[in-house]
C-alpha positions as CSV (number, residue, x, y, z in Angstrom):
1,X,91.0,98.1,114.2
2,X,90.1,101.9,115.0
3,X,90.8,105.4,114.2
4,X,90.7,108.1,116.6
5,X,92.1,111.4,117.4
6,X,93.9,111.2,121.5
7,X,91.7,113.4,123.9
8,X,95.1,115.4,124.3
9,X,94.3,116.5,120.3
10,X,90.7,116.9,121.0
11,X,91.7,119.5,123.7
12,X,93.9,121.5,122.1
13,X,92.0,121.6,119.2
14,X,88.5,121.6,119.7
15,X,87.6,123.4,116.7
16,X,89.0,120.1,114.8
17,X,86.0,118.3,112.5
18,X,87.3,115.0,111.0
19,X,85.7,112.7,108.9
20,X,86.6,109.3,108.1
21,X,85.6,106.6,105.4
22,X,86.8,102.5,105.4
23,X,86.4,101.2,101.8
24,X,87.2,97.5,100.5
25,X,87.3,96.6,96.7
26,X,89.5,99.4,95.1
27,X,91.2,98.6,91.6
28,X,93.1,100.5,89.3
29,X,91.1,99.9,86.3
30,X,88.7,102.3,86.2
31,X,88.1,105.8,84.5
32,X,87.6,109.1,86.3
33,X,88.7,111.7,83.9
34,X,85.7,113.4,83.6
35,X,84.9,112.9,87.5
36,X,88.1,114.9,88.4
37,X,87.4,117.7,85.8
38,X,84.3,118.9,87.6
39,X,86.1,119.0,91.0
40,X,89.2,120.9,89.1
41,X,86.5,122.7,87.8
42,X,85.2,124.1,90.9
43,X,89.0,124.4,92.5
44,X,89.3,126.4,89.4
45,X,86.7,129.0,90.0
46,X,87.5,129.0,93.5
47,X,90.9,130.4,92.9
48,X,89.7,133.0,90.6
49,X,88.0,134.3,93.2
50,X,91.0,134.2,95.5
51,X,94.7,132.5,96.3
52,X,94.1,129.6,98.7
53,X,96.1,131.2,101.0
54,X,92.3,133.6,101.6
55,X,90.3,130.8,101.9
56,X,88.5,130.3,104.8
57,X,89.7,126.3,105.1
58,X,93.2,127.2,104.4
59,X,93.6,130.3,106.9
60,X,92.3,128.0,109.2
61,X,95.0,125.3,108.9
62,X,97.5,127.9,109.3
63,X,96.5,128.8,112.3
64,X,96.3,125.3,113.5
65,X,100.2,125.2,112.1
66,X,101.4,128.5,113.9
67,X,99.9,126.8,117.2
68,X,101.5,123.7,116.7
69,X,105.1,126.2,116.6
70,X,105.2,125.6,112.7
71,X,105.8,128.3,109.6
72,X,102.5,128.0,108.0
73,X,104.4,129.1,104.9
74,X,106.9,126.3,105.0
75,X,104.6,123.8,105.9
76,X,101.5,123.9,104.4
77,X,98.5,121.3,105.0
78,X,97.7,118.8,101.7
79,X,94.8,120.7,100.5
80,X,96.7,124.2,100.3
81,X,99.7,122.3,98.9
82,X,97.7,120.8,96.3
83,X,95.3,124.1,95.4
84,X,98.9,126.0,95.1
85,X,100.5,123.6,92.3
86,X,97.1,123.4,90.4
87,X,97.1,127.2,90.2
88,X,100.3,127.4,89.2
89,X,100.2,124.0,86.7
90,X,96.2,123.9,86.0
91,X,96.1,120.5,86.5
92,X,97.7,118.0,89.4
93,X,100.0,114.6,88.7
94,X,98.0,111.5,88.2
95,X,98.9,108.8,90.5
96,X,95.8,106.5,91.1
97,X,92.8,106.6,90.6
98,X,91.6,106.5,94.2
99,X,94.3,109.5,95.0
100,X,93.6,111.5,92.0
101,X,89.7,111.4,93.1
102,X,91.0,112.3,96.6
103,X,92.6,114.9,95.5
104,X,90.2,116.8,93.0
105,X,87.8,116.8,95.9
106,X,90.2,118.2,98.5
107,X,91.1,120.8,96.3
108,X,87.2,121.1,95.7
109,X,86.3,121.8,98.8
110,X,89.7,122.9,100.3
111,X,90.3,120.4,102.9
112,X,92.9,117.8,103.5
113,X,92.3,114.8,102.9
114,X,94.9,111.6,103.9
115,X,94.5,108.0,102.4
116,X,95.9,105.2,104.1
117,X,96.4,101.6,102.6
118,X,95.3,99.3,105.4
119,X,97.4,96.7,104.9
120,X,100.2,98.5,105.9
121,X,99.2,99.6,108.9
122,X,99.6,97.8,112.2
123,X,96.9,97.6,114.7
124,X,95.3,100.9,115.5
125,X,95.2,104.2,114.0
126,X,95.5,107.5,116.0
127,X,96.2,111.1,115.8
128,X,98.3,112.2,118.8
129,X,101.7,113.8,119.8
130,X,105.2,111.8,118.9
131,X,107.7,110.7,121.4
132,X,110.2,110.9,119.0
133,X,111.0,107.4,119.1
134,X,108.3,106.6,116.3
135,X,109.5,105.6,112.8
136,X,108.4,107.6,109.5
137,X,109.0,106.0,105.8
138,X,109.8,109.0,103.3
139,X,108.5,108.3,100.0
140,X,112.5,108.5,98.5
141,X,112.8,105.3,101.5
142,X,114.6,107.3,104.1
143,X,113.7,106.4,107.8
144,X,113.2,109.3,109.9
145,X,111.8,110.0,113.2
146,X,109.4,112.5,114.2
147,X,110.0,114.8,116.8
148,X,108.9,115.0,120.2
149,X,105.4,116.4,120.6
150,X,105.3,117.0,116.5
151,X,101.5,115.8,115.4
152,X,101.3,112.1,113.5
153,X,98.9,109.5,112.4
154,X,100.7,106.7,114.4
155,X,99.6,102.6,114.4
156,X,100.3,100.1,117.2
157,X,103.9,99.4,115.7
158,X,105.1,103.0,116.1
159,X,105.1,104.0,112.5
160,X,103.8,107.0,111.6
161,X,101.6,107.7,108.6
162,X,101.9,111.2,108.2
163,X,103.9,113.8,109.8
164,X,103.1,117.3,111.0
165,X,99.6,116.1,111.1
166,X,97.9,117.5,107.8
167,X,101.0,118.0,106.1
168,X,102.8,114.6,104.8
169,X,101.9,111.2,104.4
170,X,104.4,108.2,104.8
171,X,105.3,106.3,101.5
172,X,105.0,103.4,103.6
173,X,101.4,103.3,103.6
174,X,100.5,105.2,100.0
175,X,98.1,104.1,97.8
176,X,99.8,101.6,95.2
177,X,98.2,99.4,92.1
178,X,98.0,96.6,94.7
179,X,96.0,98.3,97.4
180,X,92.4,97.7,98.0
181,X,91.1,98.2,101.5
182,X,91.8,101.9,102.6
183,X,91.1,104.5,105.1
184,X,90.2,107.9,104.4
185,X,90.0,110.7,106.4
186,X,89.4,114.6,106.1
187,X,90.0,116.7,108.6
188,X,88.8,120.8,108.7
189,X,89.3,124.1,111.3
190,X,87.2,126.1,109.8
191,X,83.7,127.8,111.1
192,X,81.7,125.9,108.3
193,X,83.7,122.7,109.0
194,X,80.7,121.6,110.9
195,X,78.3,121.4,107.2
196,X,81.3,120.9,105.0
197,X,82.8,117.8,106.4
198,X,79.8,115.9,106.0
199,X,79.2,117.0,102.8
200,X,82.8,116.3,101.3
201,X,81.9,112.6,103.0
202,X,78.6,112.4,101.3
203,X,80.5,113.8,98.3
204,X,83.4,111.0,98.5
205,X,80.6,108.0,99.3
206,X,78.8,108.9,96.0
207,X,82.1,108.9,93.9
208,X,83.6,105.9,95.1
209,X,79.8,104.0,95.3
210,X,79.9,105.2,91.1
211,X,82.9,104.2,90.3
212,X,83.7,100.9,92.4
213,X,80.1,100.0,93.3
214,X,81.4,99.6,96.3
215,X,79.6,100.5,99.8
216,X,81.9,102.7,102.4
217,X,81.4,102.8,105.9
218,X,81.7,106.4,107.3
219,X,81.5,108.3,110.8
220,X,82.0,112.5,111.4
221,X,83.8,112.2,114.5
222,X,83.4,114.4,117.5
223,X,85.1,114.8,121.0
224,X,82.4,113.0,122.3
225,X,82.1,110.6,119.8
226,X,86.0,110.3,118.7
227,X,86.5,106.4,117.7
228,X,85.5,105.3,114.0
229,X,85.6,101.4,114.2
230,X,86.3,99.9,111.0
């Protein structure tokens, strides 16, 4: 199995700086309290600073939205959805442990992150345009199709993963108690994208290596090196 972004994506968007992680061995019986509250921390004094919708990461995304023909306002990418309920709540909904660490260090360092349960997904991974024939699993278990030319994370079956590229996973391949082989990916626009995804991977391999003792394999992927083979 692989992940990759099409060379259609690469492109349009050449700016794009994704990186990805493959991890075996999650569980649900672990404790990460206090690993979340320093992220939340830093989200935290982030925000006082600014709304997310200044931040570099964030202003980046929705320009990527407004090219893809979307109202950056209405659809907003997971990390700005995410640093917008935990300024307005102060804290975010805990879902599992893997997700919740996810998500404190997107909101940490702004950038979306997606993670995928493997065993849900068939065949190959890629980021590329819908046909509109694909088949997308709401997390209520509607079926809906994406529309033509819409961004998705789409497998060798035709499902896709997440829709409007950055802005909705499928509840078809979400992160449940059972899960324990997973892909994670973060993808960023911004000028600094180049130092910061590494360092939110380096940050994310050093979490999950404490918690889980577990070893991930990573790759920062590039248009000439776009294919992370897990």
């Amino acid at each position: 199995m692989y992940f990759r972004h099409s060379n259609e994506m690469w492109n349009e968007f050449p700016d794009l700086v994704p990186g990805a992680l493959f991890v075996e061995g999650i569980t649900v019986d672990v404790a990460i309290t206090d690993r979340i509250a320093k992220f939340h921390a830093i989200a935290e004094k982030r925000l006082t600073g600014s709304s997310e919708g200044e931040m570099p990461e964030i202003q980046a995304w929705r320009r990527t939205f407004s090219k893809m023909g979307l109202k950056p306002t209405q659809y907003r990418c997971a990390s700005e959805a995410l640093l917008r309920r935990f300024r307005q709540e102060k804290s975010l909904p805990l879902l599992h442990p893997l997700v919740d660490l996810c998500n404190a260090i997107s909101i940490a360092f702004a950038v979306p992150i997606a993670v995928f349960d493997l065993a849900k997904i068939s065949g190959d991974l890629e980021v590329r345009h819908a046909t509109g024939s694909e088949t997308y699993l709401t997390f209520a278990g509607e079926t809906e199709h994406p529309e033509p030319r819409e961004v998705i994370f789409a497998d060798g079956a035709d499902q896709a993963h997440a829709r409007r590229w950055t802005n909705r996973q499928s509840g078809l391949s979400a992160v449940r108690d059972d899960t324990r082989s997973v892909l994670i990916v973060a993808e960023a626009m911004h000028e600094a994208a180049g130092g910061d995804v590494p360092g939110l991977v380096a940050t994310l391999v050093a979490e999950l290596t404490a918690v889980w003792s577990i070893q991930a394999k990573t790759k920062v992927l590039s248009c000439s090196s776009p294919r992370f083979d897990l």
